[in-house]
TORPA-4810 file (N, C-alpha, C, O; in nm, 3 decimals):
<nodes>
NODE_1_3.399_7.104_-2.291_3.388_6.986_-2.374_3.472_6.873_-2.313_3.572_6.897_-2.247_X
NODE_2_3.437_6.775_-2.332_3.529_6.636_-2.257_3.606_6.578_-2.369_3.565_6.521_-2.470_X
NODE_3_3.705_6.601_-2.335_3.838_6.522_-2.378_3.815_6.370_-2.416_3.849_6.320_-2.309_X
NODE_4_3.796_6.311_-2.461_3.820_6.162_-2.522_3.978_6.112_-2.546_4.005_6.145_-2.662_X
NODE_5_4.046_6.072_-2.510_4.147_5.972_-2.568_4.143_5.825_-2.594_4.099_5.745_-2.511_X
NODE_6_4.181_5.798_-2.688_4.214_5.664_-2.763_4.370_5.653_-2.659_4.463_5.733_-2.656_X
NODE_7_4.353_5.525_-2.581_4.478_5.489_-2.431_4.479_5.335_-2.506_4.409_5.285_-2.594_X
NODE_8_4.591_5.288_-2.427_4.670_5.109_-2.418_4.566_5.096_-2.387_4.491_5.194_-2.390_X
NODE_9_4.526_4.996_-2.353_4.456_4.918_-2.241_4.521_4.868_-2.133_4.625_4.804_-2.151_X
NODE_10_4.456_4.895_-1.970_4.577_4.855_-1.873_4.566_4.683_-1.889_4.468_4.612_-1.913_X
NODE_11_4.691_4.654_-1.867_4.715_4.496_-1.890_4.593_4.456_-1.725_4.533_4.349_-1.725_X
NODE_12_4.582_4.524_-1.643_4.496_4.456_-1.554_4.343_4.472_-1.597_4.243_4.427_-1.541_X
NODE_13_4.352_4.529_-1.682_4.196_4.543_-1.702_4.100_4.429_-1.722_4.150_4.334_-1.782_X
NODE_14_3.975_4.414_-1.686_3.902_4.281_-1.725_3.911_4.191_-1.880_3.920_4.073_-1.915_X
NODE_15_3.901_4.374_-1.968_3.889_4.305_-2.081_4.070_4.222_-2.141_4.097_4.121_-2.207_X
NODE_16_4.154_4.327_-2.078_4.304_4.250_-2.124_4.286_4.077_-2.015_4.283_3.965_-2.066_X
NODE_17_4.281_4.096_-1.922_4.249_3.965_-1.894_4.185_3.844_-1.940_4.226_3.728_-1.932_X
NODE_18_4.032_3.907_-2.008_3.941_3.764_-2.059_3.929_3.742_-2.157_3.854_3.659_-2.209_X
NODE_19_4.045_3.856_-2.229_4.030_3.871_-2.408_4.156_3.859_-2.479_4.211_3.968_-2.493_X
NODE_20_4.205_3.780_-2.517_4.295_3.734_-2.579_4.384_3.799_-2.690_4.353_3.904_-2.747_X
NODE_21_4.484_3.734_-2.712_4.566_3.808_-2.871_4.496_3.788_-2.970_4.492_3.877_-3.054_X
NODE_22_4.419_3.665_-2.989_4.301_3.651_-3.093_4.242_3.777_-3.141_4.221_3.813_-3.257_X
NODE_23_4.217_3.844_-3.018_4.123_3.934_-3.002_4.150_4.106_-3.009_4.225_4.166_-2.932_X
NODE_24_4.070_4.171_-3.124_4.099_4.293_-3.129_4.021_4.395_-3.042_3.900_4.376_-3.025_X
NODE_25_4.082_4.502_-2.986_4.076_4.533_-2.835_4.142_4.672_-2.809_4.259_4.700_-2.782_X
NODE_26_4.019_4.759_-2.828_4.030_4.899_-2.782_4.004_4.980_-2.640_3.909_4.950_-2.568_X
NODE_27_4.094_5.081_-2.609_4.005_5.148_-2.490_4.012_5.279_-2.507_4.114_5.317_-2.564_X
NODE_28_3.948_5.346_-2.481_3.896_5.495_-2.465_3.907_5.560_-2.312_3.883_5.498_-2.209_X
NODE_29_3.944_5.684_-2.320_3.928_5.694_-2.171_3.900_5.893_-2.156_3.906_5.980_-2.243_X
NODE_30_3.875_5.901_-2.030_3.886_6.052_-1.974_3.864_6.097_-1.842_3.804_6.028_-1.760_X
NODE_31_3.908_6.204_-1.817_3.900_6.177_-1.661_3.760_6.320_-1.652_3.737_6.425_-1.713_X
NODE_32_3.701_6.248_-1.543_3.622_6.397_-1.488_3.676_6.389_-1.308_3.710_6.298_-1.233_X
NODE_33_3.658_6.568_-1.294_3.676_6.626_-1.204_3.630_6.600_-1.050_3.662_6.680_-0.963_X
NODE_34_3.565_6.500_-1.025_3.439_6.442_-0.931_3.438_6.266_-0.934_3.475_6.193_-1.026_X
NODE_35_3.403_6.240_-0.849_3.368_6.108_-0.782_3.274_6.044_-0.901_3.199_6.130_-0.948_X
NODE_36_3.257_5.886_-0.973_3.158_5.869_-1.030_3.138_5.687_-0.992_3.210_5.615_-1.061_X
NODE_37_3.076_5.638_-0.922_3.107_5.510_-0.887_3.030_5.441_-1.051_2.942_5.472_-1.131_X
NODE_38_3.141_5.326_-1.028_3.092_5.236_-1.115_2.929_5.236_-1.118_2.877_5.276_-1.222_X
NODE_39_2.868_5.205_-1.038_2.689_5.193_-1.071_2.648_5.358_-1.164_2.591_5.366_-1.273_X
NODE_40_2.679_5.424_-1.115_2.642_5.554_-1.132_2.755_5.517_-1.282_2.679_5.525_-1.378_X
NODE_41_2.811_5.503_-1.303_2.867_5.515_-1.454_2.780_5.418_-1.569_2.731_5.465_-1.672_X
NODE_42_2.772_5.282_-1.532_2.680_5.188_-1.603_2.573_5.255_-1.638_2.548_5.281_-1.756_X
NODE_43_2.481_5.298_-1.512_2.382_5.385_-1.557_2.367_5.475_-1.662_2.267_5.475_-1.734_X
NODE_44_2.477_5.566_-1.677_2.494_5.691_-1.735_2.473_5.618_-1.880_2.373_5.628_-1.952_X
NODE_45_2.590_5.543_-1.906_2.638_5.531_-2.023_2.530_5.448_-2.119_2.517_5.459_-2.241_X
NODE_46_2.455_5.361_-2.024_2.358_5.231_-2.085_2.219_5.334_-2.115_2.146_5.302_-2.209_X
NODE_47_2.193_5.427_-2.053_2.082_5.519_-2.066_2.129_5.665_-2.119_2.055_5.755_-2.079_X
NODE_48_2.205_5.692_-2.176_2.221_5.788_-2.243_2.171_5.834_-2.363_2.153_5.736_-2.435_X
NODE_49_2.137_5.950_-2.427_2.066_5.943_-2.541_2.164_5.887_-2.634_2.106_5.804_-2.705_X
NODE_50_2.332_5.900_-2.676_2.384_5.873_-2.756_2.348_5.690_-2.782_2.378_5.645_-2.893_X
NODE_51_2.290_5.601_-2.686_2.327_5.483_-2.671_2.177_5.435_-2.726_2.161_5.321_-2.769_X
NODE_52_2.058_5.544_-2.718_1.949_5.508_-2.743_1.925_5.452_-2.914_1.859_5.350_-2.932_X
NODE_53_1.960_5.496_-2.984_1.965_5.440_-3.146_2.003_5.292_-3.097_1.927_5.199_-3.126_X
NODE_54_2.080_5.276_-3.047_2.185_5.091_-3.003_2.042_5.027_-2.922_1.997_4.932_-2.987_X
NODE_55_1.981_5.050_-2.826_1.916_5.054_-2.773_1.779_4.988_-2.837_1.719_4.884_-2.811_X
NODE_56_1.749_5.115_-2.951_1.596_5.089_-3.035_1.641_4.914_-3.109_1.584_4.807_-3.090_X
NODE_57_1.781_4.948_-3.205_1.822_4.833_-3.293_1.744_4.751_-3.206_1.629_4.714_-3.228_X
NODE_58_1.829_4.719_-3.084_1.786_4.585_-2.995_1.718_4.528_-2.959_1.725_4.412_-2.917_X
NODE_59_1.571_4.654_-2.974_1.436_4.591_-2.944_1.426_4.512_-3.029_1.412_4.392_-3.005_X
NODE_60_1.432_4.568_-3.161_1.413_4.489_-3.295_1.441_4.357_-3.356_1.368_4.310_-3.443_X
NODE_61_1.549_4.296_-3.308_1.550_4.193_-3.244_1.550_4.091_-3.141_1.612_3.986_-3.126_X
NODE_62_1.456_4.159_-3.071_1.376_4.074_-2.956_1.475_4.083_-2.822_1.431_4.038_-2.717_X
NODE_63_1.643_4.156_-2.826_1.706_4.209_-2.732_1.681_4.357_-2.637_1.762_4.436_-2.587_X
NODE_64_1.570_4.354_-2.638_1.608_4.479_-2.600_1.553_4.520_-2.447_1.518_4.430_-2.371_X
NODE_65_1.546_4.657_-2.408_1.632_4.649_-2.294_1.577_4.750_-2.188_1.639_4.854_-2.209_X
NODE_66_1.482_4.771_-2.075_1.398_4.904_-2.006_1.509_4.994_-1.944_1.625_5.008_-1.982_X
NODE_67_1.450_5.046_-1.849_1.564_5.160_-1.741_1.585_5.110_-1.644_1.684_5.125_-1.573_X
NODE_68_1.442_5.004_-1.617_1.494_4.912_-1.486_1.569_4.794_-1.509_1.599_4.716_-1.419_X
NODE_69_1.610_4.776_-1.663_1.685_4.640_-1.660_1.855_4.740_-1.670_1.969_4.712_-1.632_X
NODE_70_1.823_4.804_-1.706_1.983_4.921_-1.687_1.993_4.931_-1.558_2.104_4.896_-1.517_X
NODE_71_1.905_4.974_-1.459_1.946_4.980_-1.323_1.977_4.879_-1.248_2.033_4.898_-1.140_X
NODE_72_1.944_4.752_-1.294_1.973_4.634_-1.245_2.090_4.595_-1.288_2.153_4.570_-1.185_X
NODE_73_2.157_4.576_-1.378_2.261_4.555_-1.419_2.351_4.666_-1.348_2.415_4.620_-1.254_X
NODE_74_2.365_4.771_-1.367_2.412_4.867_-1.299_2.415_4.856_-1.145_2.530_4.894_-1.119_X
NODE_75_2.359_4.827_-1.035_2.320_4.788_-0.920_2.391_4.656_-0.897_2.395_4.618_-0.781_X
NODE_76_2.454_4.576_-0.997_2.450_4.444_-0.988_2.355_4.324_-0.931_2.380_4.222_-0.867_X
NODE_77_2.246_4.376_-0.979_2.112_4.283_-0.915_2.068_4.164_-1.046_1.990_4.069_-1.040_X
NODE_78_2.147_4.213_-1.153_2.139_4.163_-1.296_2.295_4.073_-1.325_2.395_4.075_-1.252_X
NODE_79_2.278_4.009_-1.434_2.430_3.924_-1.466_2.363_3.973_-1.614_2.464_3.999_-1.680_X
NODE_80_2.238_4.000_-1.704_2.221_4.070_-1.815_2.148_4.134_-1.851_2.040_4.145_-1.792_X
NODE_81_2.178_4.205_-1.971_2.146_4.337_-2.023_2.091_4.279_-2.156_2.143_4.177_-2.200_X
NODE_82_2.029_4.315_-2.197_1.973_4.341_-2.352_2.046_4.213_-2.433_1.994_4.102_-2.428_X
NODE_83_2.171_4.238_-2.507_2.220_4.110_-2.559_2.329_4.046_-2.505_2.380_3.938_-2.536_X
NODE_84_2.380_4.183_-2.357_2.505_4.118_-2.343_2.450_3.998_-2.187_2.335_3.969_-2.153_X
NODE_85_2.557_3.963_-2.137_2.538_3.897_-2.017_2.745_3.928_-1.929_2.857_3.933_-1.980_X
NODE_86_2.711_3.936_-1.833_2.819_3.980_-1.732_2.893_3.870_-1.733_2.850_3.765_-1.685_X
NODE_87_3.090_3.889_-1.824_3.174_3.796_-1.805_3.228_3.803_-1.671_3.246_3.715_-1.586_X
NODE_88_3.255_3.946_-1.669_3.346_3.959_-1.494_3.302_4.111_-1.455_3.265_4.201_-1.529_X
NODE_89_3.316_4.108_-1.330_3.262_4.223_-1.267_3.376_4.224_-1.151_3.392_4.122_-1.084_X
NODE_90_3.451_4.330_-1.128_3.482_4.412_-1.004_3.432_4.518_-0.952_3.350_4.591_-1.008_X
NODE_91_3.475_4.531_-0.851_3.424_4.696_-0.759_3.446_4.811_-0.885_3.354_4.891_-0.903_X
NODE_92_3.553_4.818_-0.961_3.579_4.940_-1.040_3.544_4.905_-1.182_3.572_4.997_-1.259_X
NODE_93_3.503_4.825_-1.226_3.491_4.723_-1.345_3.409_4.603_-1.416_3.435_4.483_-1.406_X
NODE_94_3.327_4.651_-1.476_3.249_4.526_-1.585_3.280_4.467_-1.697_3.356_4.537_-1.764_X
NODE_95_3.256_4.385_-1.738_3.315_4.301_-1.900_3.188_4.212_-1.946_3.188_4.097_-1.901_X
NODE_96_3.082_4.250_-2.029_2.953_4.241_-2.108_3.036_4.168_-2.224_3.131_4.214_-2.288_X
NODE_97_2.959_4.011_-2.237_3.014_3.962_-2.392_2.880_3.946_-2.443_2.783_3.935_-2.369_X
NODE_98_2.871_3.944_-2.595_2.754_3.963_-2.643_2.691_3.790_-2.650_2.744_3.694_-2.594_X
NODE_99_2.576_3.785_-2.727_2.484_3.691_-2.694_2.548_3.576_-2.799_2.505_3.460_-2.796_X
NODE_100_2.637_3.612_-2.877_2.685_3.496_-2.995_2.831_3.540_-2.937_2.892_3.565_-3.041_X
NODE_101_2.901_3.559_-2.854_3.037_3.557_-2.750_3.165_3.576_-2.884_3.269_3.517_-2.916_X
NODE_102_3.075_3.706_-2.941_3.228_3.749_-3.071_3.215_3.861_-3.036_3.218_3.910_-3.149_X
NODE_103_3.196_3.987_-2.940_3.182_4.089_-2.933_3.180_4.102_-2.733_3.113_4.022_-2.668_X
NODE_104_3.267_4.215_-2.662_3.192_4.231_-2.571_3.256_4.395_-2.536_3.332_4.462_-2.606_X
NODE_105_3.201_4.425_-2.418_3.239_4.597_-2.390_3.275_4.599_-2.222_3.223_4.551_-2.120_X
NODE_106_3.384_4.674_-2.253_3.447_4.696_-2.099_3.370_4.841_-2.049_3.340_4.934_-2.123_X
NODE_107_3.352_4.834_-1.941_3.341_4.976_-1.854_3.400_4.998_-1.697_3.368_4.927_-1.602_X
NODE_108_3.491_5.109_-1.689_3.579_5.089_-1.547_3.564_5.221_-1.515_3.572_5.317_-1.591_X
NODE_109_3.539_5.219_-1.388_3.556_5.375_-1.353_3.649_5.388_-1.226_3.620_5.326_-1.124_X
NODE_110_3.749_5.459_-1.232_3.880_5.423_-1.170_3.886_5.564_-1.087_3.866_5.676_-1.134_X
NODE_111_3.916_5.534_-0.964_3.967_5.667_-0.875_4.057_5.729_-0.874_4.152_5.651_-0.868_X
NODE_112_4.092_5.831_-0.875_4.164_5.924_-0.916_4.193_6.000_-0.801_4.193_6.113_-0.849_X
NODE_113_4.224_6.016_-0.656_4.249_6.110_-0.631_4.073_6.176_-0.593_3.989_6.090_-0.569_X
NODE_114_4.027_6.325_-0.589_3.897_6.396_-0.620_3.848_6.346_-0.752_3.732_6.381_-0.773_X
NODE_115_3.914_6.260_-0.866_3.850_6.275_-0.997_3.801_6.098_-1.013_3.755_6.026_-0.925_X
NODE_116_3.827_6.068_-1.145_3.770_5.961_-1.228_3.831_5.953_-1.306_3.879_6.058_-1.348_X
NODE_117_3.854_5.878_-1.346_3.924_5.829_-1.477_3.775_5.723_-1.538_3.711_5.650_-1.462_X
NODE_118_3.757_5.734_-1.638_3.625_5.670_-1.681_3.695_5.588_-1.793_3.787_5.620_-1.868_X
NODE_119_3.642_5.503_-1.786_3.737_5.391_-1.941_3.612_5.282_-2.043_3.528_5.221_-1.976_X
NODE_120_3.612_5.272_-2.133_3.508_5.237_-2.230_3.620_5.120_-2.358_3.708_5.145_-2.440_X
NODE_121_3.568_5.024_-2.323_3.674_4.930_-2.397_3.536_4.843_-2.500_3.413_4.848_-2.496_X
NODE_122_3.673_4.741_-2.616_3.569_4.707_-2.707_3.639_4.550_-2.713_3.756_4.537_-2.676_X
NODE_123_3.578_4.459_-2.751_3.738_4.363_-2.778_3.606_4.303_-2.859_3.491_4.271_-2.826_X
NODE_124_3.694_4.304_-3.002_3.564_4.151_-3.094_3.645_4.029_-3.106_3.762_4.051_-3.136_X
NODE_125_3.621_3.943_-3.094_3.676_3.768_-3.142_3.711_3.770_-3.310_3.636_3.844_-3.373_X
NODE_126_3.810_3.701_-3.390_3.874_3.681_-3.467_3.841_3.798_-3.572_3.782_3.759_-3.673_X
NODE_127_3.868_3.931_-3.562_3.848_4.066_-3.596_3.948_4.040_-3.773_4.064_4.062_-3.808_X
NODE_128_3.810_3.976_-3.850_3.862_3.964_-3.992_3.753_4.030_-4.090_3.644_4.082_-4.062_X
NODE_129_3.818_4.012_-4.216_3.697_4.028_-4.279_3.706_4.192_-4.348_3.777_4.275_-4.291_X
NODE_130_3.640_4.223_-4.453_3.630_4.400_-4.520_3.516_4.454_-4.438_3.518_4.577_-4.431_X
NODE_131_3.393_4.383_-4.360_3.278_4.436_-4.299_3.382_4.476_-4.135_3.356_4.582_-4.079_X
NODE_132_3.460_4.411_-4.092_3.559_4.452_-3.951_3.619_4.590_-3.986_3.614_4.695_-3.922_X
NODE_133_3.680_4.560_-4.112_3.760_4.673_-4.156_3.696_4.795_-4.198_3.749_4.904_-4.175_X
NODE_134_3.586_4.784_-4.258_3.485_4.944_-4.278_3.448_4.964_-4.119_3.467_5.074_-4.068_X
NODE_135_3.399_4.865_-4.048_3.350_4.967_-3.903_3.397_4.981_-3.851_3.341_5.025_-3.750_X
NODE_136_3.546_4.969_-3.840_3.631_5.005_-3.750_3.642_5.170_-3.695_3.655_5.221_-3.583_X
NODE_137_3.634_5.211_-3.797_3.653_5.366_-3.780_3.570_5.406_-3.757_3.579_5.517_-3.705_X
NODE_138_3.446_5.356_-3.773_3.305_5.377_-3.756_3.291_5.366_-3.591_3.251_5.458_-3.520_X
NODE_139_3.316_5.289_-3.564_3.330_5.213_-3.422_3.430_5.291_-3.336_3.384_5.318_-3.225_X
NODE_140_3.560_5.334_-3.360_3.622_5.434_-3.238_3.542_5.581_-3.252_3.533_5.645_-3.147_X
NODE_141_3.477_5.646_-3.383_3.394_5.766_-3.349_3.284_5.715_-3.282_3.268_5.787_-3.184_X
NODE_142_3.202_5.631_-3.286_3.078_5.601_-3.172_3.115_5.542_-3.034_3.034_5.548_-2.941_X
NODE_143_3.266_5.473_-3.015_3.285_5.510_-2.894_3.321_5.618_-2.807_3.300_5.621_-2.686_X
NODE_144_3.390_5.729_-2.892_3.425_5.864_-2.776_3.263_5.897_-2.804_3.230_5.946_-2.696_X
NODE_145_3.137_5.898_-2.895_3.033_5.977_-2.871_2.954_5.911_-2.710_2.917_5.973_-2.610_X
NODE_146_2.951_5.780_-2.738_2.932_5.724_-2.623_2.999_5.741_-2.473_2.928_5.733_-2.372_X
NODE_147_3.115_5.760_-2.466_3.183_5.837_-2.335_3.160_5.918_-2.319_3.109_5.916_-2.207_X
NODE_148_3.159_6.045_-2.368_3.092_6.173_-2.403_2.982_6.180_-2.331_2.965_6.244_-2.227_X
NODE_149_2.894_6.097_-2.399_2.746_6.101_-2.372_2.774_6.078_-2.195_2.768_6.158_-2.102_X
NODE_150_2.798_5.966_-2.200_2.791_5.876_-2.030_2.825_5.984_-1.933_2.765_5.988_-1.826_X
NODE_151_2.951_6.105_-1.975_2.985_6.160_-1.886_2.894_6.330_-1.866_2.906_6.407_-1.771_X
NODE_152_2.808_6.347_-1.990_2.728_6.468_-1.977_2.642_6.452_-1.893_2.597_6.544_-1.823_X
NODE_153_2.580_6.242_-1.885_2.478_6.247_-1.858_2.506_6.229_-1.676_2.404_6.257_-1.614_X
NODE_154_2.587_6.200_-1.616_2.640_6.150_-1.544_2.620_6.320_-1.462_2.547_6.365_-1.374_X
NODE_155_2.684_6.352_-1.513_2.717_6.481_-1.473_2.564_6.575_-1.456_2.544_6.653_-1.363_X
NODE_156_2.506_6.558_-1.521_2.351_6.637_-1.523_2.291_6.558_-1.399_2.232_6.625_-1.315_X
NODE_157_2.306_6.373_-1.375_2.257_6.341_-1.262_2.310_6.418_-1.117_2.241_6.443_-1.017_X
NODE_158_2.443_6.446_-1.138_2.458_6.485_-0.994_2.472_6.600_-0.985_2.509_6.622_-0.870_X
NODE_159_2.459_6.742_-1.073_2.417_6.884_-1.036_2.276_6.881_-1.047_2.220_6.987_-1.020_X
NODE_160_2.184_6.756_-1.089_2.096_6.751_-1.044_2.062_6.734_-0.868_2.001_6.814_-0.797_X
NODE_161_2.115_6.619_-0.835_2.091_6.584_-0.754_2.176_6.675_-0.594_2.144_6.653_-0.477_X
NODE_162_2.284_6.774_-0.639_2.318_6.884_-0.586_2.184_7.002_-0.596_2.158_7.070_-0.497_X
NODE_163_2.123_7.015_-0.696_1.991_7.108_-0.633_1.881_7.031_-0.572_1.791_7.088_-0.509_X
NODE_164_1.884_6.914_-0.586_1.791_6.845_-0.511_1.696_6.815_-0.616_1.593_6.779_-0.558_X
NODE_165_1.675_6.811_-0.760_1.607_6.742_-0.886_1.650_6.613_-0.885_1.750_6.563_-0.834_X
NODE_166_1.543_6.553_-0.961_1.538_6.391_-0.999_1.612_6.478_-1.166_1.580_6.591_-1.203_X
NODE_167_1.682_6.411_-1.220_1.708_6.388_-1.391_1.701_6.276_-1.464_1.780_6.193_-1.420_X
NODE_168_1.663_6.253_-1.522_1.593_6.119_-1.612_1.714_6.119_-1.724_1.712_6.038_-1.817_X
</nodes>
């Protein structure tokens, strides 16, 4: 089973950088055992089944989002995704703000040595209100399901791709 932790956020991170004290601002993290480059993580996590419910919502309002617009974004051939659009991007690191710029999501996948450190961040703009305060909790359990997910699926791509299978 994969470990999830609720971590600081590193002060170098994209999202501590482009996201302010205003701004309320989580990260998640875990390490796996193996190499996972940033593209290969975007992928995982944006096409995972846990992410697919997020996914359907989005069609529904006219955001929504194929496998080739995930691979493009992922690839960096894209600056957007479904509702978000790309604030900053490094070699180890993305920062997605949403389409009304009160919401965005970090993803870093950090070297370790043989491993990964995989990191899943959240930061919303002026985080008020009783509707902030009910999903909050709502919101750190669907982010470890979402890391979770990214890293099963991640992981099925490349003992796939160690027997020599395609995995979808």
């Amino acid at each position: 089973m994969t470990r999830i932790e609720s971590a600081s956020l590193p002060a170098d991170s994209l999202l501590a950088q482009h996201r302010g004290a205003e701004c309320y601002r989580d990260a998640f993290r875990t390490e796996v055992p193996h190499p996972v480059s940033l593209t290969a993580f975007i992928a995982a996590f944006y096409s995972s089944p846990a992410f697919t419910p997020e996914r359907m919502l989005l069609h529904l309002i006219g955001k929504g989002a194929s496998r080739a617009d995930i691979a493009a974004l992922a690839e960096g051939r894209s600056d957007r995704f479904a509702a978000w659009s790309v604030e900053a991007r490094s070699e180890s690191a993305i920062l997605l703000r949403d389409f009304q710029n009160r919401t965005c999501s970090w993803l870093m996948a950090e070297p370790k040595g043989e491993s990964t450190v995989l990191w899943f961040g959240s930061g919303v703009r002026h985080p008020e209100g009783l509707t902030f305060r009910v999903l909050v909790g709502f919101h750190g359990w669907y982010s470890r399901v979402l890391l979770a997910a990214a890293v099963r699926k991640a992981r099925d791509w490349r003992e796939g791709a160690q027997r020599g299978r395609r995995v979808r």
